[in-house]
C-alpha positions as a Markdown table, in Angstrom:
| # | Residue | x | y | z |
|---|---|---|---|---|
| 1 | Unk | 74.9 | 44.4 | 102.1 |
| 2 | Unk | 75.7 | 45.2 | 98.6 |
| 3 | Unk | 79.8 | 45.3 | 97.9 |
| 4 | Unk | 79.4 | 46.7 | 94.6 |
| 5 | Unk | 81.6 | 49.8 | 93.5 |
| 6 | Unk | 80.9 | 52.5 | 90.9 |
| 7 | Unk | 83.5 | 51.8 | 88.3 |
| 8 | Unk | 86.0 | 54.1 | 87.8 |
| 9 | Unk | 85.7 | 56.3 | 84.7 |
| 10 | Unk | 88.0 | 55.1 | 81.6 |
| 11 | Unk | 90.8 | 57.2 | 80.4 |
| 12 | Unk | 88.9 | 58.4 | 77.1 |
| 13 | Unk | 85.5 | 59.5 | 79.5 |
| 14 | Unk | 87.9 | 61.2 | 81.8 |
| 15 | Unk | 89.6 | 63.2 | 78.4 |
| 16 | Unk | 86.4 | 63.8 | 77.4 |
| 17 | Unk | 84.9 | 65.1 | 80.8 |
| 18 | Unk | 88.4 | 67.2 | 81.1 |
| 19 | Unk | 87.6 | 68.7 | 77.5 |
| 20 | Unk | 84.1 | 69.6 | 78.3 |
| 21 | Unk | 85.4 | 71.5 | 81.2 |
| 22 | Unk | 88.1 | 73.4 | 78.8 |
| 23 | Unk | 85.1 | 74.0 | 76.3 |
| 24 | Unk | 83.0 | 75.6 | 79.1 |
| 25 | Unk | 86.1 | 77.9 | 80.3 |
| 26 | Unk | 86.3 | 79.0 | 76.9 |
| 27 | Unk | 82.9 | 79.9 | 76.1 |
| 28 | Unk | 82.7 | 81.6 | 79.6 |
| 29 | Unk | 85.6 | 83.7 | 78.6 |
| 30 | Unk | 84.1 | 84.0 | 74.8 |
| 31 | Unk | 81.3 | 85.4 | 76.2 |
| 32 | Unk | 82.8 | 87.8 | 78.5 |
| 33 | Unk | 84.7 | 89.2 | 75.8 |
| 34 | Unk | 81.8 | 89.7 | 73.9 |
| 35 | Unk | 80.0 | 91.7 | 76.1 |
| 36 | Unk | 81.5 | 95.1 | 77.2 |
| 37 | Unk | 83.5 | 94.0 | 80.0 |
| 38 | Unk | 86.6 | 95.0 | 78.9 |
| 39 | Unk | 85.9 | 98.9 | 77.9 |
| 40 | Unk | 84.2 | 98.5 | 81.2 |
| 41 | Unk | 86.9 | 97.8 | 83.1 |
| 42 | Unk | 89.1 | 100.2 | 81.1 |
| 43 | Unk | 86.9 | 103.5 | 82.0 |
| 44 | Unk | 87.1 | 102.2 | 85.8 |
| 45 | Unk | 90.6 | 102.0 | 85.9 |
| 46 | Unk | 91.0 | 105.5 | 84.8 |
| 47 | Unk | 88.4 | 106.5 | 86.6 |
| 48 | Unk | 90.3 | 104.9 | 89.8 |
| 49 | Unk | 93.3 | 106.7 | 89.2 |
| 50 | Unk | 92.3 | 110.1 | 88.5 |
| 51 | Unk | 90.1 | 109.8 | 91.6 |
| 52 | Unk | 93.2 | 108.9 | 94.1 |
| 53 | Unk | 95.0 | 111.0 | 91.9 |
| 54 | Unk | 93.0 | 114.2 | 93.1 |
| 55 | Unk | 93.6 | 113.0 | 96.9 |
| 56 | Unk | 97.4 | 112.7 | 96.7 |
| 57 | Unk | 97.0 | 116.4 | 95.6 |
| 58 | Unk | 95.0 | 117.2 | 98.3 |
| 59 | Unk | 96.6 | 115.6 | 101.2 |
| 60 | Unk | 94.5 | 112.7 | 101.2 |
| 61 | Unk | 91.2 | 114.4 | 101.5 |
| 62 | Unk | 88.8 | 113.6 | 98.6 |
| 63 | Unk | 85.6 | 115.0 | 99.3 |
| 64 | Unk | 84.4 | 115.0 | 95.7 |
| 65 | Unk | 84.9 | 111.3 | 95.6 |
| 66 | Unk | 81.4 | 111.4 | 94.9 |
| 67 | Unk | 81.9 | 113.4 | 91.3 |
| 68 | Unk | 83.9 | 110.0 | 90.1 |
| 69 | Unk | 81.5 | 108.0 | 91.1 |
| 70 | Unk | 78.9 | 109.7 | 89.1 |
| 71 | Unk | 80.7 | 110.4 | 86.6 |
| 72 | Unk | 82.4 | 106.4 | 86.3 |
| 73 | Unk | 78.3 | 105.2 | 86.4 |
| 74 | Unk | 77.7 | 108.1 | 83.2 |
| 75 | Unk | 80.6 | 107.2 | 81.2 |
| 76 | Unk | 80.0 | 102.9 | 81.5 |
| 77 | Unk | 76.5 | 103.9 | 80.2 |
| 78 | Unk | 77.5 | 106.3 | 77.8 |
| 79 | Unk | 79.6 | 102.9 | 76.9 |
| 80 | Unk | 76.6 | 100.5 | 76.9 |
| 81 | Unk | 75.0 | 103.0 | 75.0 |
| 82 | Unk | 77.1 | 103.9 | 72.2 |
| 83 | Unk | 79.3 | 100.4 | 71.9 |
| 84 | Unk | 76.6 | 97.7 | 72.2 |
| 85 | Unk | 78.1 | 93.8 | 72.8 |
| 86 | Unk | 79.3 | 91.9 | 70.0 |
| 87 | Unk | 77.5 | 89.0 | 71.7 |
| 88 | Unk | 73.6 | 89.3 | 72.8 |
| 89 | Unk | 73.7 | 87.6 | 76.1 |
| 90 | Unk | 70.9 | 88.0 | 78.8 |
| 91 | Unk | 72.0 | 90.0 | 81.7 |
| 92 | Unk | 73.8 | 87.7 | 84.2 |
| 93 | Unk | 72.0 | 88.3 | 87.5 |
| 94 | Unk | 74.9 | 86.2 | 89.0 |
| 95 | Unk | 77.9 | 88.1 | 88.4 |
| 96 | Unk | 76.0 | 91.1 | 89.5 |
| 97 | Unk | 75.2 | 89.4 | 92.7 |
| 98 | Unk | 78.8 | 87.8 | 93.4 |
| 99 | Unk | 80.0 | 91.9 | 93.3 |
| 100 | Unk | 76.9 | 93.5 | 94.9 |
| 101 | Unk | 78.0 | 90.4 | 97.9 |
| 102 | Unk | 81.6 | 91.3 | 97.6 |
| 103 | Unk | 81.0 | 95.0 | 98.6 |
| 104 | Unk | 78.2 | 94.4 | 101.0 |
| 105 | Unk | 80.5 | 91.8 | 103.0 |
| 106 | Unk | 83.5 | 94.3 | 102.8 |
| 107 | Unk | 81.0 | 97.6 | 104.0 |
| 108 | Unk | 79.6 | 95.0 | 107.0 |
| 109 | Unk | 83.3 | 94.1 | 108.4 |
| 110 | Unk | 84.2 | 97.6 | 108.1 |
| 111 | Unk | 81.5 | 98.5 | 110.6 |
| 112 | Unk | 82.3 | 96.0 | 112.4 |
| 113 | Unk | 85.8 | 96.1 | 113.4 |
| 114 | Unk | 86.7 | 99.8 | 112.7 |
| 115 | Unk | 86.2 | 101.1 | 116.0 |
| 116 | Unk | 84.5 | 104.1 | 115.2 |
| 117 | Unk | 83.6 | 105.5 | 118.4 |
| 118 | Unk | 87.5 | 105.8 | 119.2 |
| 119 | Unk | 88.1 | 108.0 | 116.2 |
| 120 | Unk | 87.2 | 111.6 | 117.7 |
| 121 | Unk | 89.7 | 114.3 | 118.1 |
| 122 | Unk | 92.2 | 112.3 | 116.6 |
| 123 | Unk | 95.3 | 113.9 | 115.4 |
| 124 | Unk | 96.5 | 115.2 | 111.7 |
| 125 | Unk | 98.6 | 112.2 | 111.6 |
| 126 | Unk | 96.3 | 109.5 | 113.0 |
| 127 | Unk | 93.5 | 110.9 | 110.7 |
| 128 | Unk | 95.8 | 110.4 | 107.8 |
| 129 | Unk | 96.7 | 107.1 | 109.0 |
| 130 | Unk | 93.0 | 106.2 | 109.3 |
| 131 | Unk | 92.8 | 107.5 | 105.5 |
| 132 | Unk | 95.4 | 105.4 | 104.4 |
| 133 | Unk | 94.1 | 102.3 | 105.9 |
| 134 | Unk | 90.3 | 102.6 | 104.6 |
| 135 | Unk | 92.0 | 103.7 | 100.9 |
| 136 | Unk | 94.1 | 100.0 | 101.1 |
| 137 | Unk | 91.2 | 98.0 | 102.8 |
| 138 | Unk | 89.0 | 99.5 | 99.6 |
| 139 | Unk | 91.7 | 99.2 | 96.8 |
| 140 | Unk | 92.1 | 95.1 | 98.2 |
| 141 | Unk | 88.7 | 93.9 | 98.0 |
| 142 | Unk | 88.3 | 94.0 | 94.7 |
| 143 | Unk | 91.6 | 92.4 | 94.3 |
| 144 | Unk | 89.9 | 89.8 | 96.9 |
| 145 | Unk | 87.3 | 89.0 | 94.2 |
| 146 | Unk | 89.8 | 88.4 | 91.8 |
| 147 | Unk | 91.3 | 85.9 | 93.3 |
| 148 | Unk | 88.4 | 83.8 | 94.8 |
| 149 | Unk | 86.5 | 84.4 | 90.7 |
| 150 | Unk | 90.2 | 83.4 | 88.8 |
| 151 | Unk | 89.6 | 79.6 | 88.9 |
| 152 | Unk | 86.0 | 79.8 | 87.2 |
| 153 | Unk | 87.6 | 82.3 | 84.8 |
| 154 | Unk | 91.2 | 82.5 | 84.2 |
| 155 | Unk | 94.6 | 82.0 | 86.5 |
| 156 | Unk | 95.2 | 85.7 | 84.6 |
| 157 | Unk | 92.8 | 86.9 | 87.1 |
| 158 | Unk | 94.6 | 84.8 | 90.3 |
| 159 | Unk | 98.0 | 86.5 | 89.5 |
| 160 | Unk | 97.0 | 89.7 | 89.2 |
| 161 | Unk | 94.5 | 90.0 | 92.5 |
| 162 | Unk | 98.1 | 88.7 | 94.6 |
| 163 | Unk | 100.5 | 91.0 | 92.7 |
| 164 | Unk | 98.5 | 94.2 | 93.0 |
| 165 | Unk | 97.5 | 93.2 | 96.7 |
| 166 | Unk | 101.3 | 92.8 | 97.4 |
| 167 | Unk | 101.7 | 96.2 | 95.8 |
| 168 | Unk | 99.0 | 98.2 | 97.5 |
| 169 | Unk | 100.8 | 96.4 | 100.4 |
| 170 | Unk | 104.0 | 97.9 | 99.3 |
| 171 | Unk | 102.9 | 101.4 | 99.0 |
| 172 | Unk | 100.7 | 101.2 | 102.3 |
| 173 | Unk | 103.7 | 100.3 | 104.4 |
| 174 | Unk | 106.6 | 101.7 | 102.6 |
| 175 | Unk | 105.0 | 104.8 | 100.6 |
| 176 | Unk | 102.9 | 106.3 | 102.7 |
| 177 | Unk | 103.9 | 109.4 | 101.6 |
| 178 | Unk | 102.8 | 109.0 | 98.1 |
| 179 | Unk | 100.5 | 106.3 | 99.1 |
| 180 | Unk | 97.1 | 107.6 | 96.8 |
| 181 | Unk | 99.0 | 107.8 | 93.3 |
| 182 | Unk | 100.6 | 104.6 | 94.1 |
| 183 | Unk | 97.3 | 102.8 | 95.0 |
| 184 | Unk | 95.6 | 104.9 | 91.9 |
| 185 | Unk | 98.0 | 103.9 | 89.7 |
| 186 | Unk | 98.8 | 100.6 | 90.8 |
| 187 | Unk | 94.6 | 99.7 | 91.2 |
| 188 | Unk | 93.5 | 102.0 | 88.2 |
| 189 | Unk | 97.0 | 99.8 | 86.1 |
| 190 | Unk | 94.9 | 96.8 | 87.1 |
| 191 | Unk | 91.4 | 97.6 | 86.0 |
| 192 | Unk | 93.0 | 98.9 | 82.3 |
| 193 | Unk | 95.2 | 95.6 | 82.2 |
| 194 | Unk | 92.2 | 93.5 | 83.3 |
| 195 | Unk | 90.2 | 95.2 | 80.6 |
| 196 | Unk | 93.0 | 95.2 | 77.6 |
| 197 | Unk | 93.7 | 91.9 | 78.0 |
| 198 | Unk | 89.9 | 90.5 | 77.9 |
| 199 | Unk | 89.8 | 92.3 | 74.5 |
| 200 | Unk | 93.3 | 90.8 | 73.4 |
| 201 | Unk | 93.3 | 87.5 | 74.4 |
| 202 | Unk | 89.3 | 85.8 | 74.9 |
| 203 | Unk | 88.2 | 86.6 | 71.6 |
């Protein structure tokens, strides 16, 4: 049997290995800069916190929650159209996949442990309750995939996914009574900071 060991890098391979990483990091975050991520981003956030916006004023209830959808789809590609990427870039099949995975998990264990056939003739209050929850569940799954995506791409993204999940936290338990403009704000504030500081600060 062969004793032989693979021999352990030397300090100037591992510098050079390390900087190779750094170098990948970069272009990564070059790259995302250069595409329209960050007015992206931007439009979402407001779109966010006018939507939950609307439902504080309405007690919660935000049956044209479809209208912001629409209209957050028509503004990003009113964006694409009219502000096209500094850097021409294939799409990238993977991040779409990574979010299209994010939501499809987060829609299956909704199914799956909200136990909808116990939610008839439930009170004003409980139905407000149940409101509240889906509205936090919602606002931290996104903040999920900033967290799990934030070593690939930035510790920026790490910190923020914890601070604005402690927050939604916050306003779930301790602000219920202005729980949507918190969450709108508070999610919406992270989308816009997400997408001002791309611009700033990966150029």
């Amino acid at each position: 049997m062969s004793n032989e060991t693979t021999p352990s890098p030397s300090p100037a391979e591992a510098r050079a290995a390390l900087a190779a990483i750094d170098e990948t990091h970069a272009e990564t975050r070059r790259n995302i800069a250069g595409s329209l991520a960050g007015p992206v981003l931007i439009w979402w956030g407001i779109i966010w916190a006018v939507m939950l916006g609307y439902a504080q004023l309405h007690s919660g209830q935000n049956r044209l929650w479809w209208v912001f959808i629409v209209a957050g789809f028509a503004g990003q590609w009113v964006i694409q159209k009219l502000r096209p990427p500094m850097v021409k870039q294939a799409p990238d099949w993977r991040a779409a996949a990574f979010w299209v995975g994010i939501f499809a998990y987060a829609g299956l264990f909704v199914l799956l442990l909200e136990p909808w056939d116990l939610l008839h003739d439930l009170s004003a209050a409980d139905n407000a309750l149940v409101d509240r929850k889906i509205t936090a569940y919602c606002s931290i799954v996104p903040m999920f995939a900033y967290v799990i995506i934030g070593p690939w791409v930035s510790r920026f993204f790490v910190i923020l996914g914890l601070v604005m999940t402690a927050l939604i936290l916050v306003g779930y338990y301790f602000v219920p009574g202005w729980f949507y403009l918190w969450v709108g704000l508070v999610g919406g504030g992270s989308l816009i900071i997400s997408g001002v500081f791309i611009r700033k600060f990966w150029k």
